[in-house]
PyMOL Python script that loads the backbone (N, CA, C, O; Angstrom):
from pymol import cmd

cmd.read_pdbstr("""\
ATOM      1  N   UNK A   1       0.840  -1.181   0.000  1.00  0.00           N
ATOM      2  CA  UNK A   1       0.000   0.000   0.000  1.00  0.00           C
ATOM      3  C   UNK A   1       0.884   1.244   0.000  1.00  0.00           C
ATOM      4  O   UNK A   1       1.795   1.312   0.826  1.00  0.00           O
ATOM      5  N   UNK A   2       0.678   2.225  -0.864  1.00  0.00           N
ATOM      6  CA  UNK A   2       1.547   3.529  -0.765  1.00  0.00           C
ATOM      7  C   UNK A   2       0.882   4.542   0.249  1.00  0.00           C
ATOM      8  O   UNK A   2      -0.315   4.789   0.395  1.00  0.00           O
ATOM      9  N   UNK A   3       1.602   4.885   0.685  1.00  0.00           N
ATOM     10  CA  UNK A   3       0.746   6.390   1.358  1.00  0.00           C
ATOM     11  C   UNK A   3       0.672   7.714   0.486  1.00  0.00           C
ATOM     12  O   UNK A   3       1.508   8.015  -0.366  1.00  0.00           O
ATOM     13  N   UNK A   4      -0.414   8.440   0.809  1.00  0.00           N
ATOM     14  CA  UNK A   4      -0.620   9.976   0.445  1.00  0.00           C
ATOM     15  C   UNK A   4       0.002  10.814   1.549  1.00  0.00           C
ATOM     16  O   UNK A   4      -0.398  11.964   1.731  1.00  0.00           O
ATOM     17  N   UNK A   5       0.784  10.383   2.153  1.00  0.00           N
ATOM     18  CA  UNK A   5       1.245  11.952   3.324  1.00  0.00           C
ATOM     19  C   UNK A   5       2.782  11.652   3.842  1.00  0.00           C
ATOM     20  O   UNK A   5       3.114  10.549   4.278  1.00  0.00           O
ATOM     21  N   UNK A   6       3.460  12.506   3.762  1.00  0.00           N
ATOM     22  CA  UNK A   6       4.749  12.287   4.041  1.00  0.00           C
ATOM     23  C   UNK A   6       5.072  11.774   5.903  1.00  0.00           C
ATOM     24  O   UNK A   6       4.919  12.486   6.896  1.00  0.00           O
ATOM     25  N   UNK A   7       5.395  10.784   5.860  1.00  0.00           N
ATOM     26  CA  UNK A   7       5.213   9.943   6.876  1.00  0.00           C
ATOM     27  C   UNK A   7       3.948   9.113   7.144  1.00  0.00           C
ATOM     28  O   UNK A   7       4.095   8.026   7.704  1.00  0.00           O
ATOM     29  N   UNK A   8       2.502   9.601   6.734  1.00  0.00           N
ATOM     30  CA  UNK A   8       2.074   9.099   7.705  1.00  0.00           C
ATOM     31  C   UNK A   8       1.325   9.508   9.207  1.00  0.00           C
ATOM     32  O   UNK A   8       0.739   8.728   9.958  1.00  0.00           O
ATOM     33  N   UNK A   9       1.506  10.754   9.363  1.00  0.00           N
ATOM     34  CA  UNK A   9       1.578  11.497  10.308  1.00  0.00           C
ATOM     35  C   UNK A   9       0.531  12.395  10.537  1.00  0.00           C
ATOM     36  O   UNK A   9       0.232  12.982  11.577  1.00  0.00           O
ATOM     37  N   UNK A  10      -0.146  12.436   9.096  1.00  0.00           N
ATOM     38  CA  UNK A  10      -1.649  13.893   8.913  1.00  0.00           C
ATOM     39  C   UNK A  10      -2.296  12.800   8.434  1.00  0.00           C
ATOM     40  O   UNK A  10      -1.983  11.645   8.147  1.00  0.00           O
ATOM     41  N   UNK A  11      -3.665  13.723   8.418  1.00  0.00           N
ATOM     42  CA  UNK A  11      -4.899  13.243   7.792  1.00  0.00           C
ATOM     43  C   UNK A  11      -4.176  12.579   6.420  1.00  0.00           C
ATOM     44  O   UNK A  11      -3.383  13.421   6.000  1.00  0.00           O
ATOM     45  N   UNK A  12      -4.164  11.607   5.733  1.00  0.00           N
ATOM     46  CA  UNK A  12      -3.863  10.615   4.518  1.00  0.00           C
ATOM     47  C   UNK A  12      -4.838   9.603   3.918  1.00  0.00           C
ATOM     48  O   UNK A  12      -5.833   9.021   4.350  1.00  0.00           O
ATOM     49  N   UNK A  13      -4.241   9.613   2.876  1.00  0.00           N
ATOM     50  CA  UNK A  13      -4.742   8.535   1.949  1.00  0.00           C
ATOM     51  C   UNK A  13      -4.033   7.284   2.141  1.00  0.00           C
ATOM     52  O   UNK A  13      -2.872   7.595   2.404  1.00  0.00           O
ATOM     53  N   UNK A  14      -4.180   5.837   2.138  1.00  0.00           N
ATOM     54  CA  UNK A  14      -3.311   4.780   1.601  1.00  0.00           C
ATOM     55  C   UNK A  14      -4.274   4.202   0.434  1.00  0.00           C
ATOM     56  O   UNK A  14      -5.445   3.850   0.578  1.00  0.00           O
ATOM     57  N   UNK A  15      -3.441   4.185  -0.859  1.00  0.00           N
ATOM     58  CA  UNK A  15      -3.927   3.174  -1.368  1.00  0.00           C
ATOM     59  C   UNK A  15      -3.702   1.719  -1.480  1.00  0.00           C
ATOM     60  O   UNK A  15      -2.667   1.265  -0.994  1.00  0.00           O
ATOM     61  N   UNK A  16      -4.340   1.124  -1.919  1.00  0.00           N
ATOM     62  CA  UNK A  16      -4.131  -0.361  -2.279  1.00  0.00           C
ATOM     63  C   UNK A  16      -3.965  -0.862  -3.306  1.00  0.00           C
ATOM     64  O   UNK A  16      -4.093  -0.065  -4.235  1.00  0.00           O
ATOM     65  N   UNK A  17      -3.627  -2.282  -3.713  1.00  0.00           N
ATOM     66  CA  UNK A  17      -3.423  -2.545  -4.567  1.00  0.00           C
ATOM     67  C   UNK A  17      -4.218  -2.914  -5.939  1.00  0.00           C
ATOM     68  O   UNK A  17      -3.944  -3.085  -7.127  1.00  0.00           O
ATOM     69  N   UNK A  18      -5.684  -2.945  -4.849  1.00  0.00           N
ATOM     70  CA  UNK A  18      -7.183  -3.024  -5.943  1.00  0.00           C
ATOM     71  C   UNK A  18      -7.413  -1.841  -6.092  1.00  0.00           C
ATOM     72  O   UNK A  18      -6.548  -1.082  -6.530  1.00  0.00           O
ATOM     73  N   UNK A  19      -8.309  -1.542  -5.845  1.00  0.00           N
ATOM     74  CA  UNK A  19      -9.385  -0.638  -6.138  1.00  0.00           C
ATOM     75  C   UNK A  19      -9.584   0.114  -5.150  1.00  0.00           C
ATOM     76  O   UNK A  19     -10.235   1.123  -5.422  1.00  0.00           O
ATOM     77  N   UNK A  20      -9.188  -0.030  -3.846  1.00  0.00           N
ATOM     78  CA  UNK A  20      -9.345   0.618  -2.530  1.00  0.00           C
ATOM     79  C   UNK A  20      -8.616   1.734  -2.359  1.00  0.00           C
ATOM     80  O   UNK A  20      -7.550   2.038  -2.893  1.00  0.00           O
ATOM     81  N   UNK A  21      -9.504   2.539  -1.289  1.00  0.00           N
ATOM     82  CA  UNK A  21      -8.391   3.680  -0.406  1.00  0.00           C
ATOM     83  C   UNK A  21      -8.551   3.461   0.843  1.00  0.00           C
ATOM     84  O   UNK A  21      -9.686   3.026   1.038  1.00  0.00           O
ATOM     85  N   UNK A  22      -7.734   3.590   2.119  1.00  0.00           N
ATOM     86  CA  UNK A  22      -8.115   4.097   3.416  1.00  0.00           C
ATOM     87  C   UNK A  22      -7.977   5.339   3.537  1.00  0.00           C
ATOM     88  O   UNK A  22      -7.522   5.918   2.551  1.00  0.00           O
ATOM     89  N   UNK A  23      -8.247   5.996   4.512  1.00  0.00           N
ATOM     90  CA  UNK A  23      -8.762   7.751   4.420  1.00  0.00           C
ATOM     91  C   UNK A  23      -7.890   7.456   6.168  1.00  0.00           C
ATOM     92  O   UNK A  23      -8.122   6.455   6.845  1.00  0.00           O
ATOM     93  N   UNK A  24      -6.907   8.584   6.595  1.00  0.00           N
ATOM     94  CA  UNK A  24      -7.038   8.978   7.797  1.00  0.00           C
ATOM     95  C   UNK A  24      -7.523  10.113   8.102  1.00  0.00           C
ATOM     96  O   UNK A  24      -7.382  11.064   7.333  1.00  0.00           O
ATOM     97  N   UNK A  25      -8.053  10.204   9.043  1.00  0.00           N
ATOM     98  CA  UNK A  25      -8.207  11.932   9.746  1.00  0.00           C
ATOM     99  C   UNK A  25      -8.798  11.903  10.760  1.00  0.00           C
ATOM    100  O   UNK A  25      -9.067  10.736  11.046  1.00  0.00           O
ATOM    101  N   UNK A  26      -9.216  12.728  11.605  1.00  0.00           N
ATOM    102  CA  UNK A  26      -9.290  12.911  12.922  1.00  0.00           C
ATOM    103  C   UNK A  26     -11.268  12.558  12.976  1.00  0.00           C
ATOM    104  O   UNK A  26     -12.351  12.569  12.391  1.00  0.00           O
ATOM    105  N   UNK A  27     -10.394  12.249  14.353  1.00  0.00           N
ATOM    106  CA  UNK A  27     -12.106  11.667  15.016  1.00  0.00           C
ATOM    107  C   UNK A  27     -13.224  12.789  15.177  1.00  0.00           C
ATOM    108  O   UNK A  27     -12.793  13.826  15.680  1.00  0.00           O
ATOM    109  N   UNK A  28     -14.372  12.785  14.899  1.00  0.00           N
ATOM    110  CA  UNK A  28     -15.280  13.482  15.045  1.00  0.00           C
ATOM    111  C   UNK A  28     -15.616  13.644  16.485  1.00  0.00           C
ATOM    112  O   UNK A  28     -15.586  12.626  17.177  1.00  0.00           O
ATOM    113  N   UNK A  29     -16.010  15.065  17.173  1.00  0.00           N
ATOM    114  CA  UNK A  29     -16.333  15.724  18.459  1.00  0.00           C
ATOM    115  C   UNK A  29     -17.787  15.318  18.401  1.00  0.00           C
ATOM    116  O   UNK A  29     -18.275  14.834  17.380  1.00  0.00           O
ATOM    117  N   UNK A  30     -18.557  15.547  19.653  1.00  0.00           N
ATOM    118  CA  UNK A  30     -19.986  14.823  19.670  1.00  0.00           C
ATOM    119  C   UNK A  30     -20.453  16.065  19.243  1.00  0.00           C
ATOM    120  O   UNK A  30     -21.548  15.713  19.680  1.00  0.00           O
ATOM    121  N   UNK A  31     -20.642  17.045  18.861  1.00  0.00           N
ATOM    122  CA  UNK A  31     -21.300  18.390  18.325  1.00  0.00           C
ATOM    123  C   UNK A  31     -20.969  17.463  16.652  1.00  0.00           C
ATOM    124  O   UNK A  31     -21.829  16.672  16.265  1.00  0.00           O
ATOM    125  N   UNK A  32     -20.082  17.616  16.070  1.00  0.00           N
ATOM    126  CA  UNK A  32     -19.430  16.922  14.740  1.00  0.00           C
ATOM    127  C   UNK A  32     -20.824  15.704  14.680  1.00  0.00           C
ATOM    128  O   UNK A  32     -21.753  15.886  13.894  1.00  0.00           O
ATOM    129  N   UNK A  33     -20.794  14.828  15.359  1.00  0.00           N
ATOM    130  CA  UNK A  33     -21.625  13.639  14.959  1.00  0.00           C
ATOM    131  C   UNK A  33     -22.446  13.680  15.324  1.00  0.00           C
ATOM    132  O   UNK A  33     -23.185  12.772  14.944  1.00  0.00           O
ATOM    133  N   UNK A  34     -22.946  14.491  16.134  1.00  0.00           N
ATOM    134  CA  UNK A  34     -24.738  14.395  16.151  1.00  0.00           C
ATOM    135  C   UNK A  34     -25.377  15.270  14.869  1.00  0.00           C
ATOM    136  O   UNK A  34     -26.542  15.260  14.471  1.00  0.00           O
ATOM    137  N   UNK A  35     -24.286  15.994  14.378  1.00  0.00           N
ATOM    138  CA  UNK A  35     -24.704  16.557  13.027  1.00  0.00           C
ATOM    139  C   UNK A  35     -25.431  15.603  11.821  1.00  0.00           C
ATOM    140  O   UNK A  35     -26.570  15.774  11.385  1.00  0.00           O
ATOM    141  N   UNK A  36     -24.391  14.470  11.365  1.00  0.00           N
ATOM    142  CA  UNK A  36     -23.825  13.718  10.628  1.00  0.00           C
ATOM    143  C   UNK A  36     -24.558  12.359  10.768  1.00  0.00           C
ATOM    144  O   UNK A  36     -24.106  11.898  11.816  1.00  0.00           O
ATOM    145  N   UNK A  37     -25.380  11.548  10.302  1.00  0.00           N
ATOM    146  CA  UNK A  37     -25.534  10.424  10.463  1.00  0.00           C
ATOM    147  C   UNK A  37     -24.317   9.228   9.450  1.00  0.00           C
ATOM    148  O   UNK A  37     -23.504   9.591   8.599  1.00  0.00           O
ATOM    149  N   UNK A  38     -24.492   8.299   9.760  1.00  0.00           N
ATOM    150  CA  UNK A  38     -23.801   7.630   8.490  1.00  0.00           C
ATOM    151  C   UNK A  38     -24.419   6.090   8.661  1.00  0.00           C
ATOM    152  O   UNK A  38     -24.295   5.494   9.731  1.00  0.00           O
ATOM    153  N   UNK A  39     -25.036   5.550   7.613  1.00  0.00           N
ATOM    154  CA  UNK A  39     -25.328   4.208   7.631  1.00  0.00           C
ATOM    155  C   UNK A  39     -24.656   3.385   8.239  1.00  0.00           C
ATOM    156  O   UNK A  39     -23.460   3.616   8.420  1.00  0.00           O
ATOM    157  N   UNK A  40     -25.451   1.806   8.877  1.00  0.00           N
ATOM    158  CA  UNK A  40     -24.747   0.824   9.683  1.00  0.00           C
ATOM    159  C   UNK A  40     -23.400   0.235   8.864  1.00  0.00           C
ATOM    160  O   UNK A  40     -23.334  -0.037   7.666  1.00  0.00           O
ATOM    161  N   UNK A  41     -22.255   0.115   9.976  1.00  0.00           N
ATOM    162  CA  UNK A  41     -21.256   0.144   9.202  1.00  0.00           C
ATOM    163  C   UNK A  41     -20.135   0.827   8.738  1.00  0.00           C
ATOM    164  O   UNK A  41     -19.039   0.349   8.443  1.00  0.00           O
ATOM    165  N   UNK A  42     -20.599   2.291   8.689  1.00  0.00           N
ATOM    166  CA  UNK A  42     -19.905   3.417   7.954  1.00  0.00           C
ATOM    167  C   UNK A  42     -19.635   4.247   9.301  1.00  0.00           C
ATOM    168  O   UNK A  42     -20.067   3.803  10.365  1.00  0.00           O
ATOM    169  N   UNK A  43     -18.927   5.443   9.256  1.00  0.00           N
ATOM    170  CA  UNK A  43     -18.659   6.495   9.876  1.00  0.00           C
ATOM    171  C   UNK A  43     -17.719   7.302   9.034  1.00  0.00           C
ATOM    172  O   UNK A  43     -17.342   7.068   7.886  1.00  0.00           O
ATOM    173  N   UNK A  44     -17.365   8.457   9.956  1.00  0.00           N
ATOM    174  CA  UNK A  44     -17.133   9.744   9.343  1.00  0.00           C
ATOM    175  C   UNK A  44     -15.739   9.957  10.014  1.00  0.00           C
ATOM    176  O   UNK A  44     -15.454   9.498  11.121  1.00  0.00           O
ATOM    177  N   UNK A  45     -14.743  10.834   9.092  1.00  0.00           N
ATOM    178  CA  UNK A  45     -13.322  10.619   9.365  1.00  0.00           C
ATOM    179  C   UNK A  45     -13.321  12.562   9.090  1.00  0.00           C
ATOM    180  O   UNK A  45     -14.099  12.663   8.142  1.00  0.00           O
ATOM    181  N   UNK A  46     -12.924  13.790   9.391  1.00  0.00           N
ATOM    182  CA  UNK A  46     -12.588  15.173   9.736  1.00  0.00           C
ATOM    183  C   UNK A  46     -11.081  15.101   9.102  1.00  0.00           C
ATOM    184  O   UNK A  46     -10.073  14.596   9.596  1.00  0.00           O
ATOM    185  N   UNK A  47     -11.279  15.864   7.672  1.00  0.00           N
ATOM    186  CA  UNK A  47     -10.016  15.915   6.898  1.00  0.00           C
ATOM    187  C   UNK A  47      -9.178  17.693   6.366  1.00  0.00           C
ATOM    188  O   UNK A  47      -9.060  17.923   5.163  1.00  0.00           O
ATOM    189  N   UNK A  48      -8.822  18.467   7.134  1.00  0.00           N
ATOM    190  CA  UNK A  48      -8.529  19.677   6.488  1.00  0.00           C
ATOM    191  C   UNK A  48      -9.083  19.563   5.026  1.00  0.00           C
ATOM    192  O   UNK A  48      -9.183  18.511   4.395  1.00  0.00           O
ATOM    193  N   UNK A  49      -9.395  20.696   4.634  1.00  0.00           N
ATOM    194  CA  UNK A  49      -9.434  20.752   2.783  1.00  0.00           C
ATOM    195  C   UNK A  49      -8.577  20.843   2.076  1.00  0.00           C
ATOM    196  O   UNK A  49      -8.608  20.355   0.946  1.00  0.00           O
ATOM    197  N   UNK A  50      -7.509  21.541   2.589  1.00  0.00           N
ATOM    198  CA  UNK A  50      -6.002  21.872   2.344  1.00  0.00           C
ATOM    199  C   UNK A  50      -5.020  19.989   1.964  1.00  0.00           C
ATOM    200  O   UNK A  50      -4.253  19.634   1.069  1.00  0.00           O
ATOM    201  N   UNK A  51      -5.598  19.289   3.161  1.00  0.00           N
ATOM    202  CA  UNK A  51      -4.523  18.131   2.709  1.00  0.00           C
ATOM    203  C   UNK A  51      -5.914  17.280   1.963  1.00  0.00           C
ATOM    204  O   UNK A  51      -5.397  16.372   1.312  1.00  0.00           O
ATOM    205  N   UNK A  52      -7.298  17.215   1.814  1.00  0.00           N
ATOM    206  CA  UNK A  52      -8.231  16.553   1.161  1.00  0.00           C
ATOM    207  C   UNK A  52      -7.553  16.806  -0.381  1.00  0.00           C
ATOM    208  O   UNK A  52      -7.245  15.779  -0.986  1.00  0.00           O
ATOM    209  N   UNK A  53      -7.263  18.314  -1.159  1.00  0.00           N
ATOM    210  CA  UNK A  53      -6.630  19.003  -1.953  1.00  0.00           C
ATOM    211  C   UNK A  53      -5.365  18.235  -2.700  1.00  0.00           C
ATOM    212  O   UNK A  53      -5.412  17.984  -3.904  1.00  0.00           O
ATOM    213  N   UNK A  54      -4.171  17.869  -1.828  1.00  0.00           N
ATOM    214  CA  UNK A  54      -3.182  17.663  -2.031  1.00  0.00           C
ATOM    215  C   UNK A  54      -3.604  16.001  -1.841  1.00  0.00           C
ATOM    216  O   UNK A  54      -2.537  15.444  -2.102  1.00  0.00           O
ATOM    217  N   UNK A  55      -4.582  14.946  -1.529  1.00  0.00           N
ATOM    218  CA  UNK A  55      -4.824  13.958  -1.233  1.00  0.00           C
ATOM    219  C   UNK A  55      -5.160  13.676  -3.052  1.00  0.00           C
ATOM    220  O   UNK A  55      -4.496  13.045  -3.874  1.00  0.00           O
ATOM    221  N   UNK A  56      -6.342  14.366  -3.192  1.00  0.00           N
ATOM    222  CA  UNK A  56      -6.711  14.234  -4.697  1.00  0.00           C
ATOM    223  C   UNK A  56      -5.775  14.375  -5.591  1.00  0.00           C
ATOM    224  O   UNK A  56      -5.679  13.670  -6.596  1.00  0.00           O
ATOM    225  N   UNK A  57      -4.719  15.667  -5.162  1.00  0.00           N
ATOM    226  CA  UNK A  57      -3.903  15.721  -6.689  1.00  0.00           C
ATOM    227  C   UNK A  57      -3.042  14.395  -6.746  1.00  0.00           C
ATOM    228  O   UNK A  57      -2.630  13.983  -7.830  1.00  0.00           O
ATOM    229  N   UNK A  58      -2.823  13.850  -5.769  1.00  0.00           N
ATOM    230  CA  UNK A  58      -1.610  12.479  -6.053  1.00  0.00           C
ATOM    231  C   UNK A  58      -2.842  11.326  -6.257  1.00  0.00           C
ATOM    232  O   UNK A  58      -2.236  10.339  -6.674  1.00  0.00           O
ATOM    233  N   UNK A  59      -4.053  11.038  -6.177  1.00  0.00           N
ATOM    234  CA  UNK A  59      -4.873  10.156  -6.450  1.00  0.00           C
ATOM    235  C   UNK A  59      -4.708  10.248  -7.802  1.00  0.00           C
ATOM    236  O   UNK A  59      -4.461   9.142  -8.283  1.00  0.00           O
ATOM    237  N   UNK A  60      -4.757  11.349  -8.802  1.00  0.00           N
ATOM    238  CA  UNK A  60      -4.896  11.919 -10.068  1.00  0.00           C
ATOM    239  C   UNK A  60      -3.587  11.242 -10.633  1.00  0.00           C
ATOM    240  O   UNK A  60      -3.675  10.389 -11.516  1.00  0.00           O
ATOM    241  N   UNK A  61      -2.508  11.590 -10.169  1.00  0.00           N
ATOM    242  CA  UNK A  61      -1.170  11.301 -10.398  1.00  0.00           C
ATOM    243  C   UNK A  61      -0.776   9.592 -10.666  1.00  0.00           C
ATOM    244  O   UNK A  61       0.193   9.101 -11.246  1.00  0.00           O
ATOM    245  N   UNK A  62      -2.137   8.837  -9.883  1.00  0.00           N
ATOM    246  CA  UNK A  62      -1.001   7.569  -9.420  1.00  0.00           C
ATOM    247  C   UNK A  62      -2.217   6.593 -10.387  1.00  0.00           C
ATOM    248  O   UNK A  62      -2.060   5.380 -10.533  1.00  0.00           O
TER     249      UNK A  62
END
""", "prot")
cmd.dss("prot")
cmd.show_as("cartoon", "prot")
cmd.util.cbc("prot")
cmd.orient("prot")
């Protein structure tokens, strides 16, 4: 799996070798998720736009 973030260390992408991504980013505050529902199963990951930005341009790239 490659990473999207130098180290490892910020909100990132990993991709895989299929078809997949994992997404990191920070945990949602209970104000954040009582907003937000997300189907059984799913949840919600808090990503700057700034590294969401720089996440996409190397998705584009690779």
């Amino acid at each position: 799996m490659s990473e999207l973030c130098n180290g490892g260390m910020c909100p990132a992408a990993i991709l895989t070798k299929g078809e997949h991504a994992f997404v990191q980013g920070y945990k949602l505050g209970d104000h954040e998720r009582a907003e937000l529902s997300a189907p059984p199963g799913e949840d919600f990951v808090r990503i700057p736009l700034s590294v969401l930005k720089k996440i996409a341009a190397q998705v584009v790239e690779a």
